[in-house]
ZAMARPA-755227 format. One record per atom (N, C-alpha, C, O): x, y, z. Coordinates in steps of 0.2 Angstrom, whole numbers, padded with zeros to 4 digits, always signed. Each point is the difference from the previous one (the first is absolute). Last residue first. Layout:
// ZAMARPA-755227
XYZ...
***
This chain:
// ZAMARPA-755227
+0453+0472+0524+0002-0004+0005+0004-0008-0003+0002-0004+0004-0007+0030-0013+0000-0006-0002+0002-0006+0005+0006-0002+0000-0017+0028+0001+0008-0003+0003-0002-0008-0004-0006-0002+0001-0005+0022-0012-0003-0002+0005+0007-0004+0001+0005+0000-0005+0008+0012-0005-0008+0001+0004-0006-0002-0003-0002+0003-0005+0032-0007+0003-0007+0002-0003-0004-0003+0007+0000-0004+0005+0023-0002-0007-0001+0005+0002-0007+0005-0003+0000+0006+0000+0010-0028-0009-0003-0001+0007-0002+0009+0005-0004+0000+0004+0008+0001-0026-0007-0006+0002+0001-0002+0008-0005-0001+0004+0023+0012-0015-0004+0006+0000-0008-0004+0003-0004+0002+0003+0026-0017-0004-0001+0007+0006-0007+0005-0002-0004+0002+0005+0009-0017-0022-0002-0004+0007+0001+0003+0005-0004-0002+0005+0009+0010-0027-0008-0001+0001-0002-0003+0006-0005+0000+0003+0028+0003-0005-0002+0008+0001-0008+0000-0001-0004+0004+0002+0019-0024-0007+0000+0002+0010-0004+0007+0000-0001+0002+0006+0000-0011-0027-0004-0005+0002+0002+0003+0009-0003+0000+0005+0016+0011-0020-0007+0002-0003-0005-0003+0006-0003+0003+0003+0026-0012-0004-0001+0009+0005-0006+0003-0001-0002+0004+0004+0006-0024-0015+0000-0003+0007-0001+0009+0005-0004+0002+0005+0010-0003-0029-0005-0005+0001-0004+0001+0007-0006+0001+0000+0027+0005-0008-0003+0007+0001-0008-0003+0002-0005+0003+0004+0022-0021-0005+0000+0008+0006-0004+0006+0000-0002+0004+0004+0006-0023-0020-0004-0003+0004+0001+0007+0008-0003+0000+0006+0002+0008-0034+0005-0005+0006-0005-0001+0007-0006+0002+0002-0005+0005-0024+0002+0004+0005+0003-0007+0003-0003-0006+0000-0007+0003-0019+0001+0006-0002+0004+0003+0005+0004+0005-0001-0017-0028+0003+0005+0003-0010+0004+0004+0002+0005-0002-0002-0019-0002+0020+0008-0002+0003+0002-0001-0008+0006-0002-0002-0028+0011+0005+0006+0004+0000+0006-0003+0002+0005+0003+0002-0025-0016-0006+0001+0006-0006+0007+0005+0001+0003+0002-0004-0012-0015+0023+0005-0005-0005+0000+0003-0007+0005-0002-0004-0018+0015+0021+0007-0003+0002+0004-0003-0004+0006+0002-0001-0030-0001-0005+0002+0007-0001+0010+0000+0002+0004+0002-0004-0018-0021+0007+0001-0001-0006+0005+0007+0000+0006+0000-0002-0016-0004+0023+0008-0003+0000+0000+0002-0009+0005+0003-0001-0024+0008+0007+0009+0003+0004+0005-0003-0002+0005+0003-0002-0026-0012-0004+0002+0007-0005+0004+0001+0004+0006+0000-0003-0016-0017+0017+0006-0002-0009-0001+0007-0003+0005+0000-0003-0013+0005+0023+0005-0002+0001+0005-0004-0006+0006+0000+0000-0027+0008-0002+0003+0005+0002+0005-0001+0003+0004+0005-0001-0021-0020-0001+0001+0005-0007+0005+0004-0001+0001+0003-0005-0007-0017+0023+0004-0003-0004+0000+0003-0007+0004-0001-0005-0018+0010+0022+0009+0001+0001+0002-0004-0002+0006+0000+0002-0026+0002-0011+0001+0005+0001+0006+0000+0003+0004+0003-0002-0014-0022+0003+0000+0001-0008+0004+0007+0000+0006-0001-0002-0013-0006+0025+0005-0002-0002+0002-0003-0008+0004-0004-0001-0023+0017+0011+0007+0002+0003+0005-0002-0004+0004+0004-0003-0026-0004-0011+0000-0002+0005+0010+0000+0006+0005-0003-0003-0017+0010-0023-0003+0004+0006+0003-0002+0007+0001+0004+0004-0004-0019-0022+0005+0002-0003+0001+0007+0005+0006+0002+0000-0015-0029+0006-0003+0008+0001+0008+0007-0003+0005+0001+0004-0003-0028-0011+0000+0005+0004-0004+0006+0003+0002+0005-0004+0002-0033-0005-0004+0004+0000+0002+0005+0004+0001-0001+0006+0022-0012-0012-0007-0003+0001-0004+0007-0001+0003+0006-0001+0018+0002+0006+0000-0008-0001-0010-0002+0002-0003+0001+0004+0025+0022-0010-0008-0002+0003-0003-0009-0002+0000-0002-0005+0026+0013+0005-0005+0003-0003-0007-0005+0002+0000-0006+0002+0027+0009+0002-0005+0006+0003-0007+0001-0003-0003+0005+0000+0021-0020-0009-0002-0004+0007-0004+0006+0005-0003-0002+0005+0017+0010-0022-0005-0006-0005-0005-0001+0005-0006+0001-0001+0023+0011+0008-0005+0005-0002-0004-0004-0002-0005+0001+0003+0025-0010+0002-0004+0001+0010-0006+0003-0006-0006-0002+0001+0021-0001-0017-0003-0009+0002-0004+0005+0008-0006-0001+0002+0018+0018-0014-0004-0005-0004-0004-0004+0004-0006+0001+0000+0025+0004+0013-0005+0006+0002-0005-0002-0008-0005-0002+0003+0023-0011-0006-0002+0001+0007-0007+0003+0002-0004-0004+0002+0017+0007-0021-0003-0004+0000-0005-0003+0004-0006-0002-0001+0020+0020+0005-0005+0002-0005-0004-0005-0001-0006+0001+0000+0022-0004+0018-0001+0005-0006-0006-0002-0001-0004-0003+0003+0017+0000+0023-0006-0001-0005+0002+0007-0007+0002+0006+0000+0012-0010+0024+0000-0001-0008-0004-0003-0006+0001-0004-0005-0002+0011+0027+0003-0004+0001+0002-0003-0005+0001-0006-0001-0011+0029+0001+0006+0000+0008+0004-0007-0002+0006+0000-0001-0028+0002-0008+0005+0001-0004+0008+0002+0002+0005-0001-0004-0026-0006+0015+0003-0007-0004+0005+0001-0003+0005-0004-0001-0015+0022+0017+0004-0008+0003+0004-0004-0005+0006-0003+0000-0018+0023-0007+0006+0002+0004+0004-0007+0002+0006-0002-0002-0030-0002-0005+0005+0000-0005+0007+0003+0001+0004-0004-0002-0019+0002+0018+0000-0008-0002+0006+0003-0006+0006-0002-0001-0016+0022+0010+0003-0005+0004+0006-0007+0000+0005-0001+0002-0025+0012-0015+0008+0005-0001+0005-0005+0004+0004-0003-0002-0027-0004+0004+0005-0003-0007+0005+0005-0001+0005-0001-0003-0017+0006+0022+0004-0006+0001+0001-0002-0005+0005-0003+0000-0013+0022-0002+0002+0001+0002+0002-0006+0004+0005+0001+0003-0021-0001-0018+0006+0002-0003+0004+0001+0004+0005-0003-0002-0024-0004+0014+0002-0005-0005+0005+0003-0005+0004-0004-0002-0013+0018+0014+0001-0002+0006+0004-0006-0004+0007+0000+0001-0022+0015-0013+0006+0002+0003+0006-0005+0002+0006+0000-0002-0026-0005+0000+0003+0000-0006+0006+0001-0001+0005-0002-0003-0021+0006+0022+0003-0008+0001+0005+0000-0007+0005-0003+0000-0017+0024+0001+0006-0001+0007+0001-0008-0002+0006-0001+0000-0021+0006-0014+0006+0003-0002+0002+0000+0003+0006+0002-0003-0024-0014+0010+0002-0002-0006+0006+0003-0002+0005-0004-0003-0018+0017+0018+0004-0006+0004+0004-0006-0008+0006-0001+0000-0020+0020-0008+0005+0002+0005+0003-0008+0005+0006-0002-0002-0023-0002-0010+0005+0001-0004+0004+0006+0002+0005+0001-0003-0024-0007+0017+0004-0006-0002+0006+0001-0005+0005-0003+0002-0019+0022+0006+0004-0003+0005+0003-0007-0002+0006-0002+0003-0010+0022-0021-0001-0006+0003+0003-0002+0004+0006-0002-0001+0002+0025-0001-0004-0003-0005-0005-0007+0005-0002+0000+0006+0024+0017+0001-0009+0001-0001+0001-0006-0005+0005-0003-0003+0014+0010+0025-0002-0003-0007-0005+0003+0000-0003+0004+0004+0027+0001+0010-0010+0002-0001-0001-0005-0007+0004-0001-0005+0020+0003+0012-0003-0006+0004-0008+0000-0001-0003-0004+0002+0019+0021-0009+0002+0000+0007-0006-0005+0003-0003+0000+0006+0008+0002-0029+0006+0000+0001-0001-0002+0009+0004-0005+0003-0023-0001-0017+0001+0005-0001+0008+0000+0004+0000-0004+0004-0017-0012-0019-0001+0001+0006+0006+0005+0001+0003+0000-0005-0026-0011-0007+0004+0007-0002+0006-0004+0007-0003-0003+0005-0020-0009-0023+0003+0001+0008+0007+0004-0002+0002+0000-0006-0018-0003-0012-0004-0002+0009+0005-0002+0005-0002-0004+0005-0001+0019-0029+0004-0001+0005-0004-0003+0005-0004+0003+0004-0008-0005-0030+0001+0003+0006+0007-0002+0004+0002-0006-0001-0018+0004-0023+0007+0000+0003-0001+0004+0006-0003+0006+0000-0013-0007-0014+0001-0006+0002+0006+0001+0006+0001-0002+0006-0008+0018-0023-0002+0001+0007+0000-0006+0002-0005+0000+0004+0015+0003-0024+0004+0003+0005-0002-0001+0008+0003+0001+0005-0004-0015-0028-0005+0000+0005+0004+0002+0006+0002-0004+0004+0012+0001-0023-0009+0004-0002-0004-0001+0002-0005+0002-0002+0027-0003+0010+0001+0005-0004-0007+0000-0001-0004+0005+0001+0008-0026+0009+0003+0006+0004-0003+0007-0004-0005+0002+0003+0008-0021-0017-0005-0001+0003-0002+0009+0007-0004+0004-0001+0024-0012-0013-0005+0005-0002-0006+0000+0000-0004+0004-0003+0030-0009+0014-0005-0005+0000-0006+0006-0003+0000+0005+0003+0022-0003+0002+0000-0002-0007-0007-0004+0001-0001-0005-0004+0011+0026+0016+0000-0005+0001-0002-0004-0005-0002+0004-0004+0013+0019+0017-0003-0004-0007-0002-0007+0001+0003-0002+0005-0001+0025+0012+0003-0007+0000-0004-0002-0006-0005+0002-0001+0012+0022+0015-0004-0001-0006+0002-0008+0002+0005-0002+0003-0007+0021+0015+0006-0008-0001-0007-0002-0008-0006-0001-0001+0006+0023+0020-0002-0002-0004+0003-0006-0003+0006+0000+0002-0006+0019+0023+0001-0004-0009-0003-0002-0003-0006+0001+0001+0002+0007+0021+0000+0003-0004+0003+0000-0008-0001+0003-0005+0013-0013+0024-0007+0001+0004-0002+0006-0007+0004+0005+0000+0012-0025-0008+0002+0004+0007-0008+0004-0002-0004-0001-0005+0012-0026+0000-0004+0009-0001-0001+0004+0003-0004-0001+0005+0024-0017-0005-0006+0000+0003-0003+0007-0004+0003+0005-0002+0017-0021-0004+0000+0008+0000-0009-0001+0003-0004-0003-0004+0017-0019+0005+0003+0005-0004-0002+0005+0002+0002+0002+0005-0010-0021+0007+0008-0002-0002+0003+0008-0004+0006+0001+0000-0029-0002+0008+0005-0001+0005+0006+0002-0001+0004+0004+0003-0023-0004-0016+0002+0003-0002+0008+0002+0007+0004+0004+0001-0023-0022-0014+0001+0001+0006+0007+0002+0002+0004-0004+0001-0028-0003-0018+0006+0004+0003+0004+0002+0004-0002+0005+0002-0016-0021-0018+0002+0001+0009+0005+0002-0002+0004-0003-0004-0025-0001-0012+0008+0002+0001+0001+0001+0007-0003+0003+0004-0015-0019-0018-0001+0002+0005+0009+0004+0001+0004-0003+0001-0030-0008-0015+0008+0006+0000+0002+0001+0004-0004+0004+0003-0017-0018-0016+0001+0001+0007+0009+0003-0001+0003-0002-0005-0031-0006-0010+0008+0004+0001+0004+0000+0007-0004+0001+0005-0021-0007-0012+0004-0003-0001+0008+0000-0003+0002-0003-0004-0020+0022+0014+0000-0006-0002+0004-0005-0005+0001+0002-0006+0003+0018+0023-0001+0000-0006+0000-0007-0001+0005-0004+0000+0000+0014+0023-0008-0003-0001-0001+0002-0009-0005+0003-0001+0028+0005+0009-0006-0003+0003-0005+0001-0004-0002+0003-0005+0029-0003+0002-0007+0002-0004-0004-0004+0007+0003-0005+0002+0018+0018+0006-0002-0008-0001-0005+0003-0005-0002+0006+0000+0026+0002+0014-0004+0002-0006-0004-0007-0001+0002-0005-0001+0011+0014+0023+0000-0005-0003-0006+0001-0007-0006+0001+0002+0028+0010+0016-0006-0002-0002+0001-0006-0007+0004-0002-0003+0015+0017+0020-0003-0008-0003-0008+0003-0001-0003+0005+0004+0017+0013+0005+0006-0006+0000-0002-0005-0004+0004-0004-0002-0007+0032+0006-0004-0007-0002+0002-0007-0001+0001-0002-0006+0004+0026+0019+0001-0004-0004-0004-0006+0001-0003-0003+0004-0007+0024+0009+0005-0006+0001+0001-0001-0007-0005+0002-0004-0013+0012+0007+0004+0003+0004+0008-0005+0000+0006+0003+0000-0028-0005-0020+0002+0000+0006+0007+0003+0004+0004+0002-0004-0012-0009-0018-0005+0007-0001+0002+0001+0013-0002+0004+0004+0011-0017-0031+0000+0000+0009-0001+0005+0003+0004+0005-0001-0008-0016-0025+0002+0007+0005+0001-0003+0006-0003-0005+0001+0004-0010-0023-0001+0000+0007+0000+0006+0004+0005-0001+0004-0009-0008-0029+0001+0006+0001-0001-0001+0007-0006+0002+0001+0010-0021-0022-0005+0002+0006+0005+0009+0001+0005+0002-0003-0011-0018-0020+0006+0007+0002-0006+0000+0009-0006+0001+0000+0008-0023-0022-0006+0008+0002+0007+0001+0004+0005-0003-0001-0002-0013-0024-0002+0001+0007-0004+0006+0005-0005+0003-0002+0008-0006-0023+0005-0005+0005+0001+0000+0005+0006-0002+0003-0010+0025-0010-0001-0004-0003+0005-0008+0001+0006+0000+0002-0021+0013+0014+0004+0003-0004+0001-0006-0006-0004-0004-0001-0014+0013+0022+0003-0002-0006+0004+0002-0003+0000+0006-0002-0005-0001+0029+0000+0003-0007+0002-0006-0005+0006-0002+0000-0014+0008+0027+0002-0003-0003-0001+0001-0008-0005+0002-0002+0009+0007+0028-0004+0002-0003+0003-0005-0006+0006-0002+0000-0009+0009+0029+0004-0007-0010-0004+0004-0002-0005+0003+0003+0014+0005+0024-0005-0001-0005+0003-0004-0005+0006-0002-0001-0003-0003+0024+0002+0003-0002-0005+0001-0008-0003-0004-0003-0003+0000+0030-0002-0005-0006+0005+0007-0006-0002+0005+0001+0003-0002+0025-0004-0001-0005+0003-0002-0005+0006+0001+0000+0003+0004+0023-0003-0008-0001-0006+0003-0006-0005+0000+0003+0017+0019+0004+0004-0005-0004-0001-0007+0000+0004-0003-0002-0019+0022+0012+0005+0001-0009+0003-0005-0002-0001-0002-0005-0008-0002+0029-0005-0001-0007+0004+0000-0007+0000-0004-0005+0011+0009+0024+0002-0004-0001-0006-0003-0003+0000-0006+0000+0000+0026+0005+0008-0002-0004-0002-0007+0001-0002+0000-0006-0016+0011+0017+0001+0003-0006+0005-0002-0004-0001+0000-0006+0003-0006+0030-0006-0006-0005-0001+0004-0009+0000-0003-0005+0011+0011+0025+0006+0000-0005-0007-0008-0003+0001-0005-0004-0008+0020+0021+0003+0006-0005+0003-0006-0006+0001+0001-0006-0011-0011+0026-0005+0004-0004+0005+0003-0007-0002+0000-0006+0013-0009+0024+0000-0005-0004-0005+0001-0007+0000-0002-0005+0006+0019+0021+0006-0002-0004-0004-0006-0006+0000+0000-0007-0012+0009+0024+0001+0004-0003+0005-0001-0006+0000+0002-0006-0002-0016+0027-0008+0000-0006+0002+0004-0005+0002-0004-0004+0014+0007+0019+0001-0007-0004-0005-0001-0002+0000-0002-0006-0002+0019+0020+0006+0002-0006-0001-0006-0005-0001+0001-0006-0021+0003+0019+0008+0001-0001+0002-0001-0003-0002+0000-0006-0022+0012+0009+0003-0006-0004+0008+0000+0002+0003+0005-0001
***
């Protein structure tokens, strides 16, 4: 065997560990349920995505995406509440179907991995667009009116790409214009240039 067989043989072990699936575990509480995310892998945990499956006539879907703030480091655990109590009483429903990991490894579903790299990809020009509007003197008003105009027109697949990065992009711009209350238009802009560096500098590479 050569070296280079040898090598790429030896590091197939590491890069199984950390394209798996993190674990859940889900709990009722009261007024809502409790997930329990471990990251049972070698990498932080940057983004997944919690869904109920195949429960009939129910559907759930939490996308987290751990980029912008503190990722799950390898061996933790990340408690999240949620006020939905659906989740809570049908624990074995709930599954992680897609993970994706600091140094660009994913697991879960090959579609819903590609769904949270494009979802990505879509906050990551609404961070953009909003730098821009706000730079030019967009308020709150402003950034209101772009959020209204973020919402789904006619018959949609609620599942379907572009419900999902329009989903994700009005909760940003809404979440943005909630804080030009409370925070000057600078500290605003420093939060939105420090979520737009860490996105663009995430893995899988966002083209």
């Amino acid at each position: 065997m050569s070296l280079k067989t040898f090598a790429c043989v030896a590091m197939l072990p590491l890069f199984a560990v950390a394209a798996q699936l993190p674990e859940l575990r889900t709990e009722p509480i009261g007024g809502g349920s409790v997930f329990f995310v471990k990251n049972t892998a070698s990498q932080p945990l940057t983004g997944y995505l919690i869904e109920l499956v195949d429960y009939p006539g129910s559907s759930y879907s939490l996308w987290v995406d751990e980029i912008t703030s503190e990722p799950v480091a390898a061996g933790a655990e990340k408690r999240i509440q949620v006020t939905n109590m659906t989740a809570g009483a049908v624990p074995d429903y709930m599954k992680i179907q897609a993970a994706i990991y600091a140094d660009g490894s994913t697991a879960g579903v090959p579609e819903k991995v590609t769904q949270f790299i494009e979802r990505r990809k879509a906050v990551l020009a609404t961070t953009r667009e909003l730098i821009g509007r706000i730079e030019k003197g967009a308020a709150k008003a402003d950034l209101k009116q772009w959020a209204d105009s973020l919402q789904p027109v006619g018959k949609v697949r609620p599942n379907s790409q572009p419900v999902i990065n329009q989903a994700a992009a009005r909760s940003l711009v809404i979440e943005t214009a909630t804080k030009l209350d409370t925070r000057s238009k600078d500290q605003v802009l420093g939060a939105l240039r420090a979520s737009e560096k860490a996105l663009a500098a995430s893995k899988p590479v966002l083209n």
